[in-house]
N, C-alpha and C positions, 0 to 999 in steps of 0.2 A: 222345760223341754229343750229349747234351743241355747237356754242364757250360756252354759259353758261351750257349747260352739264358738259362741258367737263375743266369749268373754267376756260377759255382762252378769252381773251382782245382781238384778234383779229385771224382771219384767218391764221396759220402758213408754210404751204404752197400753197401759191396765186401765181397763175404763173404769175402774173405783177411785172416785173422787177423792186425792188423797193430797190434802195441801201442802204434804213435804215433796209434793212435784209439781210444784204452781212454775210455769213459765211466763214470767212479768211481760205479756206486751203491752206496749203502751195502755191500748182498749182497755184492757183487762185492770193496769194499776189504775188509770182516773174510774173507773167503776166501783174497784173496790175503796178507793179513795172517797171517794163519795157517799158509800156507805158508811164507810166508817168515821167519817166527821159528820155525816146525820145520826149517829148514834153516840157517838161524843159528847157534841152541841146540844142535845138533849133538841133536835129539829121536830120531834113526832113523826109525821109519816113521811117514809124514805120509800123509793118505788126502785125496781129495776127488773129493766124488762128484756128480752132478747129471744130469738129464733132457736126453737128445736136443737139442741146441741151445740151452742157456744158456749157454757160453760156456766150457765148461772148457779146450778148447785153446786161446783166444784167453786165457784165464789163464795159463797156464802159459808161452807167449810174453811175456806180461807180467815174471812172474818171473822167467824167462832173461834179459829185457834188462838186469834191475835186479841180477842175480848176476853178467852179463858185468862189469859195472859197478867191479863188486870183483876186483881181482890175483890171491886167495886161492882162487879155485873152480874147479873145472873139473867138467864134468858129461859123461855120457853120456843121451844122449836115444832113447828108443826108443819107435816109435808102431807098431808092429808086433809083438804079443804072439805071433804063431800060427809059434814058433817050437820046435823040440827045444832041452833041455837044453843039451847043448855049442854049438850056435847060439845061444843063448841070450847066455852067454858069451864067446864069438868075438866077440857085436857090440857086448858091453857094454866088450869091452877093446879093439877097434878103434876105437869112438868117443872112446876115453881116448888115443887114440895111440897105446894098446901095441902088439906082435906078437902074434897071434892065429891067425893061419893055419898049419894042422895039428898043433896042440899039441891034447894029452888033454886030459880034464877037469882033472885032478889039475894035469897042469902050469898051465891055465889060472887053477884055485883061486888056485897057489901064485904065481903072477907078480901075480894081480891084487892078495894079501893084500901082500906086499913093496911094491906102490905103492902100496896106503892107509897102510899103516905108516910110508911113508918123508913121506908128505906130511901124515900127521898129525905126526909129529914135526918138522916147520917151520912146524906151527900151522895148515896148510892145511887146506881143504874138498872133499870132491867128494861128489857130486850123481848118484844115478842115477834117473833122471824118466823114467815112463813112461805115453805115452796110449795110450786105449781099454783100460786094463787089466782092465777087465769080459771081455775077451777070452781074459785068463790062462786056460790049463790050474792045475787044482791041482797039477801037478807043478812046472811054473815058481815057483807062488805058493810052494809048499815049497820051492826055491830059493832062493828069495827071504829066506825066514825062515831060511834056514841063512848067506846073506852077513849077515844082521843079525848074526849070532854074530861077525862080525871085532869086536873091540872093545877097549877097554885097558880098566883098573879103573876110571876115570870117565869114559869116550864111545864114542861109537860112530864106526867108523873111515867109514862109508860113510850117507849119507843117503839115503833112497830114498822118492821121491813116486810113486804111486801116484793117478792121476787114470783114473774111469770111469763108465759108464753106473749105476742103480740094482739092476744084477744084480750090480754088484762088491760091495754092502752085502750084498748077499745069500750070495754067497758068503765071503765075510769072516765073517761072522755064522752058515754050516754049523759041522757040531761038528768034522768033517775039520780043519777051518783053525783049530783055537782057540786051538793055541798063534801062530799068527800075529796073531789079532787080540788077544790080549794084549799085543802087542811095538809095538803101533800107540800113540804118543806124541800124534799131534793127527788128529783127523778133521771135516773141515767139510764142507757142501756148498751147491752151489750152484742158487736158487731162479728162478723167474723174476721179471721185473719186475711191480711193480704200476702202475697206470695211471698216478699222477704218475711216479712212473719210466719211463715208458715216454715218456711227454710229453717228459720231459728228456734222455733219452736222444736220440729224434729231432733234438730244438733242438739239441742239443749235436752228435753229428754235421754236421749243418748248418755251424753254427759253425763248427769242424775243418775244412770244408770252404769255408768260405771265402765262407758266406751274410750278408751283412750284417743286423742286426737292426732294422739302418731298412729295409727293405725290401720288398718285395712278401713277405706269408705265403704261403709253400710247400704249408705243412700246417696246416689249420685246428685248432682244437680239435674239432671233429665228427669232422675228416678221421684225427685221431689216437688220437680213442676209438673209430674203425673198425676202423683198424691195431691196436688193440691186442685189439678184441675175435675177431677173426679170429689173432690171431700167440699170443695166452695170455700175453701178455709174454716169449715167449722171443725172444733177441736175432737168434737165426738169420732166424726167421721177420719180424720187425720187418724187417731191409733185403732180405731177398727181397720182399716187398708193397712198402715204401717204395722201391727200387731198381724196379720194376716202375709202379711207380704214376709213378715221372717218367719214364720213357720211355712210357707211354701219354701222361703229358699233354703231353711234349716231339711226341708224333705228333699230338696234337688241337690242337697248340697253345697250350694252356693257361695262365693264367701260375700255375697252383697244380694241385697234386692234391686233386680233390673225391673224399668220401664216395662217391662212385657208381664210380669207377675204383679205387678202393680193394675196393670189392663185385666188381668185374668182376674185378681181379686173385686174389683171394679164390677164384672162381670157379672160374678158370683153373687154378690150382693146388690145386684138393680143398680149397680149405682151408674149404670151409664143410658137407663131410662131414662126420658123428661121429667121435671118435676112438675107437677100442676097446682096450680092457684086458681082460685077466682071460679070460676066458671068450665077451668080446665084448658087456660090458656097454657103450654109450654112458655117454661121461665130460664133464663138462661145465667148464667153467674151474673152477665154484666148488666142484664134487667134486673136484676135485684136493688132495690132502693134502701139498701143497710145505711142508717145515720150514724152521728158520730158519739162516745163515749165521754163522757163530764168528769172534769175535775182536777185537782192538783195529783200528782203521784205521790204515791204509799212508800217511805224510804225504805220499808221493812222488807220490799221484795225486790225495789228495784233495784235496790247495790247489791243481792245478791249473784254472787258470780259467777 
């Protein structure tokens, strides 16, 4: 609607996770770093965990594109945790290609453990990635911790990422799960952005999008320490304001999104309510206790230019 206004190729922030518009902040590359040498290393369980809209599916799309990438993997993806047991299994060995349908547990067990064995012993990898895992049942999560038992005397036959909200830390961390979270090889998480991040982030969508940088500014530096103070720096919230903010100013006519329609969108969407935690304490950006991101960087995104 707005892109030839505004001479843009396509939509710059589209909240469909689409990893040919991954913007490498540091956070974001030791995250995905970290996933991807726990899935490499054949480590077993890799964890990563982060707030409501930083980006963990849009990671984890990341890392699928870059494992599709390699001959040697094949994965099962599951974003839907609120399953029984044998369901559970049915869709982890349907996404693998197996037969699944109407076999027990036990037969299940046993067809899945003969295809990890068979592809481990051609050096192969597979992958079972699952979001929203904060969703898990402990009965899954103990599922879980009994496929990490496939293994030979030096690997583990089956890698399994584990991405979810800050209640998955929590239950990882009950005494229920402790033999699971012993069995956890790398855990990272992901934070949100800080203000020059958040700066770049914008620019750089732009870019991606096909803004030239001789050009009329979009987004002011006022107009981005608005966005950022209203979004926290999570990425979610970043292109709902920014996506928002150009289609008001594509209707005002504008040739930039000002500070003021960045307050109006703000508005529009609560975002300038308290957020409540806990008991219902109001939380403020700089109460927020976001830790730090793990790992070496990912060269595949960071020399991107």
């Amino acid at each position: 609607m707005y892109k030839a206004f505004f001479n843009l190729t396509r939509n710059p922030f589209d909240l469909t996770p689409d990893p040919t518009c991954f913007v490498p902040s540091k956070r974001h590359n030791e995250a995905l770093a970290a996933l991807y040498y726990g899935v490499r290393q054949h480590k077993g369980f890799v964890v990563l965990t982060g707030e409501v809209g930083t980006g963990k599916t849009f990671l984890l799309r990341c890392l699928l594109g870059v494992l599709k990438e390699s001959k040697d993997v094949a994965y099962a993806y599951l974003f839907n945790g609120r399953l029984a047991p044998v369901e559970f299994l049915q869709y982890i060995l349907s996404d693998l290609g197996l037969a699944a349908s109407g076999k027990s547990k036990h037969e299940l067990l046993l067809g899945l453990g003969e295809y990890l064995i068979s592809r481990r012993s051609r050096d192969l990898t597979t992958v079972l990635i699952v979001d929203e895992a904060h969703l898990l049942s402990a009965e899954i999560l103990e599922e879980l911790r009994l496929l990490s038992n496939l293994e030979t005397t030096d690997d583990k036959l089956l890698q399994i990422v584990l991405a979810g909200q800050p209640e998955l830390d929590e239950k990882l961390d009950s005494f229920g799960l402790r033999q699971l979270k012993q069995r956890i090889a790398v855990r990272t998480q992901l934070c949100p952005l800080d203000a020059e991040e958040t700066k770049q982030y914008i620019q750089q969508r732009l870019k991606i999008a096909g803004k030239s940088t001789g050009g009329s500014q979009l987004f002011s530096d006022e107009t981005i320490a608005t966005v950022f103070r209203y979004s926290k720096g999570l990425p979610r919230l970043i292109n709902t304001i920014c996506e928002n903010g150009l289609i008001t100013a594509y209707a005002r006519q504008l040739e930039s999104v000002t500070p003021e329609i960045v307050e109006d969108v703000a508005k529009e969407f609560r975002l300038d309510a308290p957020t409540l935690m806990g008991e219902g304490t109001p939380v403020s950006p700089g109460e927020m206790d976001f830790q730090r991101a793990m790992r070496i960087l990912l060269d595949r995104y960071s020399d991107r230019s």
